[in-house]
C-alpha positions in Angstrom: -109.5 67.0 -154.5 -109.5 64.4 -157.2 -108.5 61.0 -156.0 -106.7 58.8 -158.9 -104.8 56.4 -156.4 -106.8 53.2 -157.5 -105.7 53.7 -160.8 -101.7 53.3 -159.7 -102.8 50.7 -157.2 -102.2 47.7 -159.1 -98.6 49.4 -160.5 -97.3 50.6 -157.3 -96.0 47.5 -156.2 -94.1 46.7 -158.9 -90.3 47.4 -158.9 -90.8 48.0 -162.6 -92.7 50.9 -161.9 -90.1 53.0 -160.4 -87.8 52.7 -163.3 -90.2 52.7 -165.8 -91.5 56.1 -164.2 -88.0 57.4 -163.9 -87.0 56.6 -167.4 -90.1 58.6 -168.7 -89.7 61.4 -166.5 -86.3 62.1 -167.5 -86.9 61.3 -171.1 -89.7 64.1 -171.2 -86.7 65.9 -169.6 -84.6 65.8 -172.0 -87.3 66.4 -174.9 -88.0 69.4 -173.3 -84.6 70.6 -172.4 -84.1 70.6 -176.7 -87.1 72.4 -177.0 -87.1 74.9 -175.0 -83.5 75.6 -175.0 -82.8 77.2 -171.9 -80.6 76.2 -168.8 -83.7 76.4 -166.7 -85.0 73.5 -167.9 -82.9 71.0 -166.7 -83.3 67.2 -167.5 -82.7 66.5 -164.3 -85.3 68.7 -162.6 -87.8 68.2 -164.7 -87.7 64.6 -163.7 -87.5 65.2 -160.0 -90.5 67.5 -160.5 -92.5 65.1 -162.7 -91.8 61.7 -160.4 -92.7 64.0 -157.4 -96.2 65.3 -159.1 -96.9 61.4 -160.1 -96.0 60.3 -156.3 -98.8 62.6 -155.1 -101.1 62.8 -157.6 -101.9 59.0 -157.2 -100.7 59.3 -153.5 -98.2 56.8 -154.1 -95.8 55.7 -151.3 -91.9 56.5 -151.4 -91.2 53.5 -150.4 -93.2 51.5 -153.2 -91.6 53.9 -156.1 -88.1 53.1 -154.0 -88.7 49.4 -154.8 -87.6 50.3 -158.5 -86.2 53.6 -158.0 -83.3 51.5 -156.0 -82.2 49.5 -158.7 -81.2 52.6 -161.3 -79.2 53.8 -158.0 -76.6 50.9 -158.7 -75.7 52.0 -161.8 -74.8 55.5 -160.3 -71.2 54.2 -159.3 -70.7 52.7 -162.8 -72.3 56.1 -164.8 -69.5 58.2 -162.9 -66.6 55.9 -163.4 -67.8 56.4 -167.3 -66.5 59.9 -166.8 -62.6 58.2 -167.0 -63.0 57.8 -170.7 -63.2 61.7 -171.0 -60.1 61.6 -168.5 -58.4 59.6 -170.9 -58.5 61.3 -173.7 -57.7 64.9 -172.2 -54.6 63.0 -169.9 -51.7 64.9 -172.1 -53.9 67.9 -170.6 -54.2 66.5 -167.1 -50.7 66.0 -166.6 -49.4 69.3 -168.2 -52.1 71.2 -165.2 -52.0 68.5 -162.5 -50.8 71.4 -159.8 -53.8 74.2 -160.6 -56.1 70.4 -160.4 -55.3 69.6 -157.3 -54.9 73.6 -155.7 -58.0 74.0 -157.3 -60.2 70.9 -156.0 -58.5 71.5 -152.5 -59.6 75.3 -152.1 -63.3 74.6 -154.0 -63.9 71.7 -151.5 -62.8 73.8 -148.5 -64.9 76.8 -149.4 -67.5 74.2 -149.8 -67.4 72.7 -146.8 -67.0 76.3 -145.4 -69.9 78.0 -146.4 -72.0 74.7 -144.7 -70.4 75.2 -141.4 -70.7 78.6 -141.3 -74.4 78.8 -142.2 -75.2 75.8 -139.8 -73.9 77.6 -137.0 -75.6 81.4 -138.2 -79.0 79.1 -138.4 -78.1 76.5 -135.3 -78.5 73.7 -137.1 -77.8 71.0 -135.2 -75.0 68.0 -135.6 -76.6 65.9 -137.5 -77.9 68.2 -140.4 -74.4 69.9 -140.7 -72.9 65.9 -141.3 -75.6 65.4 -143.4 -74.3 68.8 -145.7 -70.8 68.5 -145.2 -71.0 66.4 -148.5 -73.4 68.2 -150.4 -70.8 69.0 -153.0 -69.7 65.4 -153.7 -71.3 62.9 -155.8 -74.0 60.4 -154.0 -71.7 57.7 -154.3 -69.3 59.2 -152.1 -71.6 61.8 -150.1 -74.1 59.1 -148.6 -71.7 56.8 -146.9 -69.3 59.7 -145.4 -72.6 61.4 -144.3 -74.0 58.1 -142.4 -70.3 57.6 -141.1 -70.0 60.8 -139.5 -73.8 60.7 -138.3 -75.8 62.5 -141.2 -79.0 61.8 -142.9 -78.9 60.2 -145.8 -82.4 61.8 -147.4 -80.8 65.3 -146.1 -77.9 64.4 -148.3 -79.1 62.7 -151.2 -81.5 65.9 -151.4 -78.9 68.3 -151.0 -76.5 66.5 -153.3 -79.4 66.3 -155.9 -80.0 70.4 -155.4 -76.6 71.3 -155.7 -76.0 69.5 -158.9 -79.0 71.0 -160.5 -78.4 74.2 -159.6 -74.3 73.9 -161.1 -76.1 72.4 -164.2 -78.2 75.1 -164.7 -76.0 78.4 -163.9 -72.7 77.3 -165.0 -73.4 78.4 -168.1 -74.2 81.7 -167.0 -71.3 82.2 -164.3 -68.7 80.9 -166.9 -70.2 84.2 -169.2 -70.5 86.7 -166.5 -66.9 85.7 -165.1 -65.4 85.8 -168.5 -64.4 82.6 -168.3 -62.2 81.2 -171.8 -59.8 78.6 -170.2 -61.9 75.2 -170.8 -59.7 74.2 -167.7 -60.8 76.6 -165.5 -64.3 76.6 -166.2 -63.9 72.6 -165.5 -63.1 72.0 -162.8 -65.2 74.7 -161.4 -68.1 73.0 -162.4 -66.8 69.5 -161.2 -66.0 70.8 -157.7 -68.7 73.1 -157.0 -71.7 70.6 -158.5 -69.9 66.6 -159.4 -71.5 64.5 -161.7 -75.0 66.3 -162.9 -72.7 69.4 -163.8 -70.3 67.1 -165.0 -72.8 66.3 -167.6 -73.9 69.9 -168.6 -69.9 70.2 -168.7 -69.7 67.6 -171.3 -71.9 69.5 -173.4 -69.8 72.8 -173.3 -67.1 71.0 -174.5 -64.6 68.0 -174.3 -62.0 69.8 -171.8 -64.7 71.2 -170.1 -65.9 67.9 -169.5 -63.0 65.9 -168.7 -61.6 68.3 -166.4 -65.2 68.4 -164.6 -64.9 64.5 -164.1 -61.5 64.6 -162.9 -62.5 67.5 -160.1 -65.6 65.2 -159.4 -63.0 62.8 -158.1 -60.5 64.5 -156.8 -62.5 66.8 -155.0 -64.4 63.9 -153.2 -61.0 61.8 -151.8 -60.6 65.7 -150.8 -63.8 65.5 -149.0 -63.6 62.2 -147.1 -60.4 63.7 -146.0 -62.1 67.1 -144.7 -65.2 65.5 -143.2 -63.1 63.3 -141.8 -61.0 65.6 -139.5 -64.1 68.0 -138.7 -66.4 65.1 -137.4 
C-alpha cells in the first residue's frame, strides 16, 4: 500500500487544515448533490466520506484534523438558532397548530427513545452505549452534553447523531411520497423530530413550512429529550 503521509506531514498540524479540509469536502458535496440529483448523495455524507478517505489515505491523526475540525463545531449552536428566522416567518402558522406541535414532538421523541431502549436490551448493550443513544435523535448541541451527563460516549453520540440526520436527509423525501404525505406541517415536523438539524436542512429545500416546522420540532423535541433522558437515567 501506497504511503502518502509525508506529503500531509507538514499540513497536519495546522488547525487550518481541518477547516480548510472540511470546507472542501462539503463543497464537493454539494457540487455533486446538484449534479447528480439524487437524495443518495447527500452533502453531508459525501463530506464525512471524503474527510474519512483523506484521514487514512495520508494516515492522518483524528486528533490533528480535530485541531481545526473543533473550531467549525462552535458555530453549530449559532447555524441551528438561524433556523428561528424560518420560525418567524411561519409563527401565524405555529400558533394556529401549537397542540399537533407539541403531541407530535412528544410521541416522535418517545418512539425515539423507544426503539433505542428496546434494541439495547434485544442486543445487551450495556449502560453506557444505551446513554450514549438515548439522544441520537437530537441535535449535537443538545445530544453530547445530556449523553456525557447521564454517562454516554460522546464519539457514540456525535456518530449516531451524525447517521441519523443523514439518513432523515436522504429518505424523507421518499417516506413523505410513499406515505402520501400533502400537509407541509406534517411532513415537518416529522423530519425535525425523527432527524434535527441536517433534515432540517433537506426540509428547507422542500419548502418554507416544511422547513420552519422542522426547526421548531428540532427544538421542541430536544427540551422533550432532556426531559426523557432525564427520568430514564
Amino acid at each position: 500500500m501506497f504511503d502518502f503521509s509525508y506529503l500531509a506531514e507538514p499540513l497536519a498540524g495546522q488547525p487550518m487544515f481541518g477547516i480548510a479540509l472540511t470546507l472542501f469536502a462539503y463543497a464537493f458535496g454539494v457540487w455533486l448533490s446538484r449534479r447528480v440529483k439524487t437524495p443518495l448523495v447527500n452533502p453531508m455524507l459525501v463530506a464525512l466520506v471524503l474527510v474519512i478517505a483523506v484521514l487514512l489515505l495520508f494516515r492522518i491523526p483524528y486528533a490533528s484534523y480535530e485541531s481545526g475540525g473543533a473550531v467549525i463545531t462552535l458555530f453549530l449552536a449559532p447555524s441551528t438558532a438561524v433556523l428561528a428566522v424560518k420560525i418567524y416567518e411561519q409563527f401565524q402558522l405555529l400558533k394556529e397548530n401549537w397542540l399537533p406541535v407539541l403531541i407530535g414532538c412528544a410521541v416522535g421523541s418517545a418512539a425515539s427513545i423507544l426503539c433505542v431502549v428496546v434494541l439495547c436490551r434485544l442486543f445487551f448493550l450495556d449502560t453506557s452505549l444505551l446513554c450514549s443513544l438515548l439522544p441520537k435523535s437530537v441535535t449535537t448541541a443538545i445530544a453530547i452534553p445530556l449523553a456525557e451527563q447521564s454517562g454516554g460516549i460522546a464519539a457514540v453520540t456525535v456518530a449516531a447523531v451524525v447517521l441519523t440526520g443523514i439518513m432523515g436527509a436522504v429518505f424523507a423525501p421518499f417516506w413523505i411520497r410513499m406515505l402520501k404525505t400533502t400537509n407541509p406541517v406534517e411532513a415537518g415536523l416529522a423530519i425535525g423530530v425523527s432527524s434535527h438539524a441536517l433534515g432540517t436542512s433537506k426540509a428547507i429545500e422542500i419548502g418554507d413550512v416544511e422547513g420552519a416546522m422542522s426547526g421548531i420540532a428540532l427544538g421542541v423535541a430536544g427540551l422533550i429529550t432532556v426531559i426523557y433522558v432525564t427520568f430514564l437515567t
